[in-house]
C-alpha positions in Angstrom: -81.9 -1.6 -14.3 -82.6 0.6 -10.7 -79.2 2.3 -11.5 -79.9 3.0 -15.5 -83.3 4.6 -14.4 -81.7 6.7 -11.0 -79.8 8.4 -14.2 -76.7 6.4 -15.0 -76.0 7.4 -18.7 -74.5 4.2 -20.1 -72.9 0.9 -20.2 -69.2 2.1 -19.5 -70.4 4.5 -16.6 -72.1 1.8 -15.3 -68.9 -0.8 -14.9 -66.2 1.4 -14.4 -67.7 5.3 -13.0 -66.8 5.8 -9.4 -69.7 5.7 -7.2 -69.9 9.5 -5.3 -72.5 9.9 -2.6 -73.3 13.4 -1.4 -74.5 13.7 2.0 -76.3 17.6 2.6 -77.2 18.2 6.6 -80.0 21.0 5.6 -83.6 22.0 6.7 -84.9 25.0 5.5 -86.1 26.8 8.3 -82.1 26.8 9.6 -79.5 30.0 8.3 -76.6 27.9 9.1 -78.0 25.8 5.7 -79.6 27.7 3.6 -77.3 27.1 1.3 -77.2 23.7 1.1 -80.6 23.6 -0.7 -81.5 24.7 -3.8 -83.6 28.3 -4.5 -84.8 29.7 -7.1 -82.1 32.0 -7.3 -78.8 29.9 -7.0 -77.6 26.4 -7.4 -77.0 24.9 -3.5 -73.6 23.7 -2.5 -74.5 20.3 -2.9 -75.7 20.7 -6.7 -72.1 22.3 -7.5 -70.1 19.7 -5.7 -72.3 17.4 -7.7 -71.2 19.0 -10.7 -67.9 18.7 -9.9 -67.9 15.6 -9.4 -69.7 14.4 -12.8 -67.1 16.3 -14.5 -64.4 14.2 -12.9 -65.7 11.0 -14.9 -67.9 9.6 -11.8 -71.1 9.0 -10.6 -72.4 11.5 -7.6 -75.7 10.6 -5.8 -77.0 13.5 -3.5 -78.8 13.0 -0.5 -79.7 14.5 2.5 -79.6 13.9 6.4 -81.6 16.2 9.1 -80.4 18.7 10.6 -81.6 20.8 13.1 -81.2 24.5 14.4 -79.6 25.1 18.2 -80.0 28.6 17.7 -84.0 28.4 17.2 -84.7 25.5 19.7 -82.5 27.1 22.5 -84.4 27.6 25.5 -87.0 25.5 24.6 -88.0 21.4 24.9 -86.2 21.0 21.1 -82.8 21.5 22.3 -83.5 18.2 24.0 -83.4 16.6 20.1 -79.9 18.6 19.1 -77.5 16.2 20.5 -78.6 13.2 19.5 -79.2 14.3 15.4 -74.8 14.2 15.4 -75.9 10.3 15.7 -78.2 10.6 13.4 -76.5 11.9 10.8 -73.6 9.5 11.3 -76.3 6.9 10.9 -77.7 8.1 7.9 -74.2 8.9 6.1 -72.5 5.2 7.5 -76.6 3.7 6.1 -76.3 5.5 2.9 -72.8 5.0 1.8 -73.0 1.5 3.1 -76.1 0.3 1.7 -76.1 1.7 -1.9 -71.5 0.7 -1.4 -70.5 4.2 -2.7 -66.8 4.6 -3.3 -66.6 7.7 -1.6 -68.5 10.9 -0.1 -68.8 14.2 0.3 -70.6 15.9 3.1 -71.8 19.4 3.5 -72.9 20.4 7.0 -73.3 23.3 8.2 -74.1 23.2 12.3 -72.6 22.3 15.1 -72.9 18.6 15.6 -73.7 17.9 11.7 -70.2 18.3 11.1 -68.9 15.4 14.2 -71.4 13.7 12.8 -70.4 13.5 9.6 -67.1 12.5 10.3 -68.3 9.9 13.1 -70.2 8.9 9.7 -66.5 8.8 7.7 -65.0 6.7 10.3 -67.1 4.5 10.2 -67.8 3.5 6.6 -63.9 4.2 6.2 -63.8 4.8 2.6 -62.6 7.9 0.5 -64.2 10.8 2.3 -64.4 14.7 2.5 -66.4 17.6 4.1 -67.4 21.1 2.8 -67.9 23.3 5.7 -71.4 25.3 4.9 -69.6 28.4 6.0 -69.8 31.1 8.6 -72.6 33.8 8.4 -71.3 37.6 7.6 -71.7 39.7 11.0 -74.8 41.8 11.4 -74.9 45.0 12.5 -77.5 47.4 14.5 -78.2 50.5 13.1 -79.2 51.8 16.3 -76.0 50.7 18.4 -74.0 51.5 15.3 -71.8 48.4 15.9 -71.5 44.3 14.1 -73.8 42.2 16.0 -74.6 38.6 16.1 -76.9 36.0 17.4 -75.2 35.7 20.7 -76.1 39.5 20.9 -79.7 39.2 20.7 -79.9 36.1 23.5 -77.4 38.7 25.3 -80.4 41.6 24.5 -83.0 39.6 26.0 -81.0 39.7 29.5 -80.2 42.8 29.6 -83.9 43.6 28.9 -85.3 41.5 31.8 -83.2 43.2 34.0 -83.5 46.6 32.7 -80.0 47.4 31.9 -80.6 47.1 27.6 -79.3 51.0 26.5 -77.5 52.7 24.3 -75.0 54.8 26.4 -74.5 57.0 23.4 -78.4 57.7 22.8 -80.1 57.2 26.1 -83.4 58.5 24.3 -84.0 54.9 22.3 -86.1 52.4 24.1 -85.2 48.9 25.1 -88.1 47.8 23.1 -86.8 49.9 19.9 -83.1 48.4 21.0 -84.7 44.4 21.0 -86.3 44.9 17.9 -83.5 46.2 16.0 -81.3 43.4 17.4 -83.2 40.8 16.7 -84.1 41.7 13.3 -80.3 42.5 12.2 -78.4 40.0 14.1 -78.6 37.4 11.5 -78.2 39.1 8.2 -78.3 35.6 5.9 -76.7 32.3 5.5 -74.5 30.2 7.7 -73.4 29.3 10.7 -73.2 31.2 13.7 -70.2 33.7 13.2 -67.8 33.7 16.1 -65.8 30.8 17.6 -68.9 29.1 18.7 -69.7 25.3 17.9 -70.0 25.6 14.3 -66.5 27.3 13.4 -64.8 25.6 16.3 -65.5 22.0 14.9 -65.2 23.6 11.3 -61.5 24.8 12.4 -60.9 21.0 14.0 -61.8 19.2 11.3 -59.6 21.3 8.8 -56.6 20.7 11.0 -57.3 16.9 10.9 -56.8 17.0 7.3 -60.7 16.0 6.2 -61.5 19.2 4.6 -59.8 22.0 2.1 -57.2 24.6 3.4 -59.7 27.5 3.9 -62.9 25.4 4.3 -63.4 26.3 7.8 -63.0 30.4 7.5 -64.8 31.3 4.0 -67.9 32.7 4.5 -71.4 30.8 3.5 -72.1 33.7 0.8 -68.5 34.0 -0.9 -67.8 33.0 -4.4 -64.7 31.4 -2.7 -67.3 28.7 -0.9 -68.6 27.9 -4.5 -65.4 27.5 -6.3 -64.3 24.9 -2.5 -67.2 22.9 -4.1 -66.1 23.0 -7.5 -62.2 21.6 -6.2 -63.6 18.8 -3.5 -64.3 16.6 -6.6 -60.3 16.8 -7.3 -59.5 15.9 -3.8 -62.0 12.9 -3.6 -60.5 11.8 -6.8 -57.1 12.1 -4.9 -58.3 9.8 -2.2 -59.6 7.1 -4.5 -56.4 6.8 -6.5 -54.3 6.8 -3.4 -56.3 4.9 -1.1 -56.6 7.7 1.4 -59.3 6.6 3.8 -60.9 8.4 7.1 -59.1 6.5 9.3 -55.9 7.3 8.1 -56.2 10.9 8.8 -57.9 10.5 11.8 -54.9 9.3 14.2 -53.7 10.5 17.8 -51.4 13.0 16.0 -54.5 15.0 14.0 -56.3 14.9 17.1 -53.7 16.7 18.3 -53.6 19.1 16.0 -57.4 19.5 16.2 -57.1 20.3 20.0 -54.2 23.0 19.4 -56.7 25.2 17.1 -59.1 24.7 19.4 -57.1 26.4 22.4 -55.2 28.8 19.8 -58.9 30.0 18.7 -60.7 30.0 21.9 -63.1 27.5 21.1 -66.2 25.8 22.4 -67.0 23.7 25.4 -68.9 21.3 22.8 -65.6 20.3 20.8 -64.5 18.7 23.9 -67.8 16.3 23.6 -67.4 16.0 19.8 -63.9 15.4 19.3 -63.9 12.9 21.9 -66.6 10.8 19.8 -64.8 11.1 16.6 -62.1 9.7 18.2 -64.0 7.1 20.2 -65.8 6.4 16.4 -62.5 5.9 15.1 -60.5 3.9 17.7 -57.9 6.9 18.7 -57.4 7.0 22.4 -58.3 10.4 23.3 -59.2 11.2 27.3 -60.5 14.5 28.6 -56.5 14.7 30.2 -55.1 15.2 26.8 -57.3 18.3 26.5 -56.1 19.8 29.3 -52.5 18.7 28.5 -52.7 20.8 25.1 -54.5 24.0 27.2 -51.6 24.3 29.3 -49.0 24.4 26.2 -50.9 26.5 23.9 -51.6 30.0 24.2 -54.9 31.7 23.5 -54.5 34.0 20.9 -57.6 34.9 19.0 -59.4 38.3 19.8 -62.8 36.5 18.7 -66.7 36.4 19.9 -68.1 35.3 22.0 -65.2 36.6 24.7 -63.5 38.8 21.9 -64.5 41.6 19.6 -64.2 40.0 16.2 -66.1 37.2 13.5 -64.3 34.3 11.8 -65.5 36.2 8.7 -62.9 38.9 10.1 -60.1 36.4 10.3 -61.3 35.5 7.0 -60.5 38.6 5.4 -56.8 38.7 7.7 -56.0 35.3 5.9 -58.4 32.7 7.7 -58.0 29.5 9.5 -54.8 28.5 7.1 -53.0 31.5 8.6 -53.6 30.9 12.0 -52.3 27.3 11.0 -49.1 28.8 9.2 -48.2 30.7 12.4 -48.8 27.6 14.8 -46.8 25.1 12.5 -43.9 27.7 12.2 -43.8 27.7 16.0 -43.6 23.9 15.9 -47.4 23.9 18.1 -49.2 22.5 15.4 -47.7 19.0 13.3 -47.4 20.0 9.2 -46.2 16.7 9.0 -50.3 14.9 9.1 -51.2 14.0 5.8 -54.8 15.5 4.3 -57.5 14.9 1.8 -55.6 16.3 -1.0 -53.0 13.9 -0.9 -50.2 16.6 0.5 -49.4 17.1 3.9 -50.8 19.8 6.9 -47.7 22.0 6.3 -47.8 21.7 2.3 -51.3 22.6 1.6 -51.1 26.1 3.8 -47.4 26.8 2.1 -48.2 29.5 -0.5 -51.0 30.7 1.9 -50.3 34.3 3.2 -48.6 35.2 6.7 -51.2 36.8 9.0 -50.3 40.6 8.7 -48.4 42.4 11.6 -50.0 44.0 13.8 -53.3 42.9 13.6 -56.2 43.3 16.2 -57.7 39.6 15.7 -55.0 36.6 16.2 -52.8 38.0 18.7 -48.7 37.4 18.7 -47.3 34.2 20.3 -45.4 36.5 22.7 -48.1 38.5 23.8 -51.1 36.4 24.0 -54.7 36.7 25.4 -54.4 33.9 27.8 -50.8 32.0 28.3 -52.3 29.0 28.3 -55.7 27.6 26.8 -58.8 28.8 27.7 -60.4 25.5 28.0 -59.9 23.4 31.7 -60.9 20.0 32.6 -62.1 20.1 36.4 -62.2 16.9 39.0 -63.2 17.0 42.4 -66.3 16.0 44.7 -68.6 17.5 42.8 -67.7 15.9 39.6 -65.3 12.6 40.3 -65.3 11.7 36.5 -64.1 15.3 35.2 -66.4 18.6 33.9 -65.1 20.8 31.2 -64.7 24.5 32.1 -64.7 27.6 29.5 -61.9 30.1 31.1 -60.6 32.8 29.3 -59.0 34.5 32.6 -61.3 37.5 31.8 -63.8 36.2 34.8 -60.6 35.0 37.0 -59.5 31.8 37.6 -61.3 31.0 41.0 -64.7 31.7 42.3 -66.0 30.2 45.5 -70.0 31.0 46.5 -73.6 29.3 47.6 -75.2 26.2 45.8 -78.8 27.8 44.4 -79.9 24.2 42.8 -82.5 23.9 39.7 -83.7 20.7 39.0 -83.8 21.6 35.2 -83.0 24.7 33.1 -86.0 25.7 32.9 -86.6 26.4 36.7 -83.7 28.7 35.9 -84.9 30.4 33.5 -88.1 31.4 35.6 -86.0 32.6 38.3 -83.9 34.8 36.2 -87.0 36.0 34.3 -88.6 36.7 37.5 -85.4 38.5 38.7 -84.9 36.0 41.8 -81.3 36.0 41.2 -79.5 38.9 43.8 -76.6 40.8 42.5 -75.5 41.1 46.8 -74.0 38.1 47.0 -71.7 35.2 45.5 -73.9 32.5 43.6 -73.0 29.1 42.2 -76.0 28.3 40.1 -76.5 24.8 39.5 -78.6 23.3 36.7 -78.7 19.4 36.8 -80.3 16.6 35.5 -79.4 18.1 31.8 -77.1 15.3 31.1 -77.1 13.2 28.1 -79.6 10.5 30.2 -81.5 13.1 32.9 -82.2 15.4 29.4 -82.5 13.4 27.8 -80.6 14.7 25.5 -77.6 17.0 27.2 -79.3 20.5 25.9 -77.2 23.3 25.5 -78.0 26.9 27.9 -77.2 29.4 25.9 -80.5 31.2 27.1 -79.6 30.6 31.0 -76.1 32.3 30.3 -76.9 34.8 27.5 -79.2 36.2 30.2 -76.7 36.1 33.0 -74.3 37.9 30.9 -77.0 40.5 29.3 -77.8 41.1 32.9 -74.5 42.2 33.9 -74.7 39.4 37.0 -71.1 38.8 37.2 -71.5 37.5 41.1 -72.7 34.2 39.6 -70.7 31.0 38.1 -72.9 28.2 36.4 -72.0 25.0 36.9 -74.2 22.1 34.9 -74.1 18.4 34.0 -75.5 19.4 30.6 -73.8 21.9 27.9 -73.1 24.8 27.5 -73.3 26.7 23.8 -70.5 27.7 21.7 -72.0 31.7 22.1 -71.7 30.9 26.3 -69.3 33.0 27.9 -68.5 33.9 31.5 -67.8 31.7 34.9 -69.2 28.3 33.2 -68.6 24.5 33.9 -70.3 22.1 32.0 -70.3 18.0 31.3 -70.2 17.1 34.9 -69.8 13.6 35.3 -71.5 11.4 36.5 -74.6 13.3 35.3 -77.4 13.9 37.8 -80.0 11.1 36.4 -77.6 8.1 37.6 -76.5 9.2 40.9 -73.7 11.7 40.4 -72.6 13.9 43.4 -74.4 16.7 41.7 -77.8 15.0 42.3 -77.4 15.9 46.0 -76.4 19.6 45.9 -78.6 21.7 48.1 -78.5 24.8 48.3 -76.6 26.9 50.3 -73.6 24.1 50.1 -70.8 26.6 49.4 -69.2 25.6 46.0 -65.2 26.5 44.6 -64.5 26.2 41.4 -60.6 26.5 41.0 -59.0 26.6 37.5 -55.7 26.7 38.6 -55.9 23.7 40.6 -58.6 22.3 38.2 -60.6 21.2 40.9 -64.6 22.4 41.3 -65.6 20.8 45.0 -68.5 21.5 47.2 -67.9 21.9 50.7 -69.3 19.0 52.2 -67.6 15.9 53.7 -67.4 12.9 51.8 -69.2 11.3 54.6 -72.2 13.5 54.1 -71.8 13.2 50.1 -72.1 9.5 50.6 -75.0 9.7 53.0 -77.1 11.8 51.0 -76.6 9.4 47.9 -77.8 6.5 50.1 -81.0 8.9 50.6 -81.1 9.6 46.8 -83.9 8.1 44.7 -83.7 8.2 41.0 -86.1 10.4 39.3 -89.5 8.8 37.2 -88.2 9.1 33.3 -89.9 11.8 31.3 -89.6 10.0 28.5 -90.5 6.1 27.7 -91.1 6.0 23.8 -89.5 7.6 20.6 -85.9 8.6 19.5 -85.3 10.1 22.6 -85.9 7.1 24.7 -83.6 5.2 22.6 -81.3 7.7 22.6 -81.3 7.6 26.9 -80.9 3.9 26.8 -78.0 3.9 24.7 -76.0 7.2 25.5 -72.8 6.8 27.6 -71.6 9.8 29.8 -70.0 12.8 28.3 -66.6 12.5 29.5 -66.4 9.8 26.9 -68.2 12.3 23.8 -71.7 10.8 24.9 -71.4 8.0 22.3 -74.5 5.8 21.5 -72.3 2.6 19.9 -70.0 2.1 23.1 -71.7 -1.2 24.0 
């Protein structure tokens, strides 16, 4: 009776109609999911996967999960609440699909731990399951610098104005005010995600090379007409997986993982889809350790000329052929495994067949003989500073070592009122460290893409960051993030002071402070574990629970 008055149209659909859920990660304040809502204009994603799906002979129930924006809480006490909404919305979508016992789902996300957490959310109702990637904003572009900008170029602006180095060497006679405001008002143009390989596409680009979403789903733009008709073919392909029992699990194996690491060094991706692949894989039993991502860096090349280290957008490679191209190129070369099978009951290799080559010559995705980087850019750092492993972003363009003083902050916020003071010197070789940012001393493992932005805005390239929290997709420069253990429960970083010299070698993937392990272990024995700042509410439960991020800061590892 429920089911006949939530719109089931009659007796036959009722026994034998394949129950659909339709998961949307939306709010509407956020760019990256505009489009997963519905306007007064246009029908949202959702409504046309919908659509799709009824046309198929099944059922399709949307609803929604949160999701919120890193770009708009960055720098602020609501970046504390990003992490944790990835388990969230793998609660809500594993809830949902469990509870009502939908035969399958789609999932639309559009940020950068909606999508982990939808598949977190996959593996762990394991039934017939496929994303739609929201899609990848258009570049913006300032009419006063005359050049495509982005959102990484206005937190970039707002150092650069602090320090007074924000110009226009072709017009000296604009303002830095006139600069900011033109910026800031341009870099976001309209819908979707956060446009070069930052959190969003990275994950995007994993999880299409995993074989949970359509060839293309990761590159096409939010706004193309090629995002709507994606919707309008996921209903075949969850069809596919019911009739041929193709569940999450079975796609998500050591060997996809693979291939989702490969794209992720091949593309220069973020910091963050070390953390998130490592929980997908934790969610769904694979065996994946932070030394398998550094055992794919040092076999694959990076070859992508993309933001926030290159010049370029994913909708750029887009244009060039997207995501399936760069995949055509890497299987051909026998780097990345055709052989995995996918949601559309074909194999890797199959699915990207009659997809075009990427063209000669081109300024984006480099040649395999002549990349950026020989190896990847991403590099997984022990030493006494951080026993249980860090993750490092490297592109080579900052070096590969860089040795200089501890200047300790306590939280990122004390950074951010040094560098907005100016307290940082240009004179002399800086190790900034930011700590007790981890998943538990957060809470919440932020992300400080303001810290950095500014750092890089500024022009300061005497300084390396170095923090047990995270780093944004947009963060470029001399960064280490994910040190473990984490501040809050005694890790060596808790007892940094400054003026302890600190080297941070990529080639020996060590980071190390210059102190004795004598004195390390003393000055833990004096170590007393801060009050917590937080005793009630999601984000105490979310302290309590969270392990450490060299295992994806899970919440279910009991």
């Amino acid at each position: 009776a429920m089911l006949y008055a939530a719109g089931v149209p009659d007796e036959r659909s009722m026994k034998k109609a394949p129950h659909v859920g339709i998961a949307s990660v939306w709010w509407e304040g956020n760019p990256c999911k505009r489009l997963l809502i519905l306007t007064n204009v246009v029908l949202e994603l959702g409504k046309t996967v919908k659509d799709a799906v009824m046309k198929q002979d099944m059922l399709a129930w949307q609803y929604n999960t949160i999701g919120v924006s890193d770009a708009i809480t960055m720098g602020n006490e609501g970046m504390r609440f990003s992490l944790q909404t990835r388990e969230i919305i793998a609660d809500s979508i594993e809830t949902t699909t469990s509870a009502q016992y939908h035969d399958a789902c789609v999932a639309i996300p559009g940020c950068d731990k909606n999508m982990p957490g939808c598949i977190m959310g996959f593996a762990r109702h394991n039934r017939p399951s496929c994303m739609v990637y929201g899609g990848t904003i258009m570049p913006g572009y300032s009419n006063l610098l005359r050049k495509p900008i982005n959102i990484a170029t206005a937190l970039e602006a707002h150092g650069a104005y602090l320090f007074d180095t924000l110009a226009n060497p072709d017009n000296p006679s604009q303002s830095k005010d006139d600069l900011l405001v033109d910026i800031e008002r341009h870099a976001c143009p309209g819908a979707g995600a956060c446009g070069g390989m930052y959190t969003a596409n990275t994950m995007a680009a994993a999880i299409e090379a995993l074989g949970l979403s359509l060839p293309g789903s990761s590159s096409t733009p939010a706004t193309s007409p090629a995002k709507m008709r994606e919707c309008a073919k996921v209903a075949e392909a969850i069809r596919t997986c019911m009739e041929q029992n193709i569940l999450p699990r079975d796609l998500l194996t050591k060997r996809s993982f693979e291939n989702a690491m490969v794209m992720m060094m091949a593309l220069g991706g973020s910091t963050n889809g070390v953390l998130h692949l490592l929980a997908m894989a934790g969610t769904a039993g694979v065996a994946l350790t932070l030394d398998d991502f550094q055992r794919v860096s040092r076999k694959i090349p990076f070859i992508a000329n993309l933001a926030p280290s290159g010049k370029y957008y994913m909708a750029d490679l887009y244009e060039i052929g997207g995501v399936p191209s760069v995949m055509k190129l890497l299987v051909a070369a026998e780097l990345l495994d055709g052989g995995i099978p996918t949601v559309m009951g074909k194999t890797l290799a199959e699915n990207i067949e009659t997809w075009p080559s990427l063209p000669q010559g081109n300024e984006i995705i480099r040649n395999l003989d002549n990349p950026i980087k020989k190896t990847g850019h991403i590099e997984i750092l022990r030493g006494n500073l951080a026993p249980g492993g860090s993750v490092a972003k490297i592109t080579g363009k900052e070096g590969l070592r860089f040795t200089g003083e501890a200047r300790v902050f306590d939280k990122e916020h004390q950074l951010s009122t040094a560098l907005n003071a100016g307290r940082i010197p240009r004179n002399q070789n800086l190790v900034l460290i930011v700590r007790y940012e981890g998943p538990k001393g957060g809470p919440g493992m932020p992300e400080q893409l303001k810290a950095s932005a500014v750092i890089m805005g500024a022009k300061l390239t005497n300084v390396a960051l170095v923090t047990d929290g995270r780093y944004s997709g947009a963060s470029h420069g001399f960064i280490v993030g994910h040190v473990v253990p984490e501040a809050a429960v005694g890790g060596p970083i808790a007892v940094v002071k400054d003026g302890d010299v600190v080297t941070i070698d990529a080639e020996n993937n060590r980071i190390d402070m210059g102190v004795s392990d004598e004195e390390v272990e003393e000055r833990l024995k004096q170590w007393k574990r801060p009050k917590r700042m937080v005793t009630r509410g999601t984000l105490a439960k979310y302290e309590a629970l969270v392990g450490d991020a060299s295992h994806g800061a899970m919440t279910d590892l009991f």
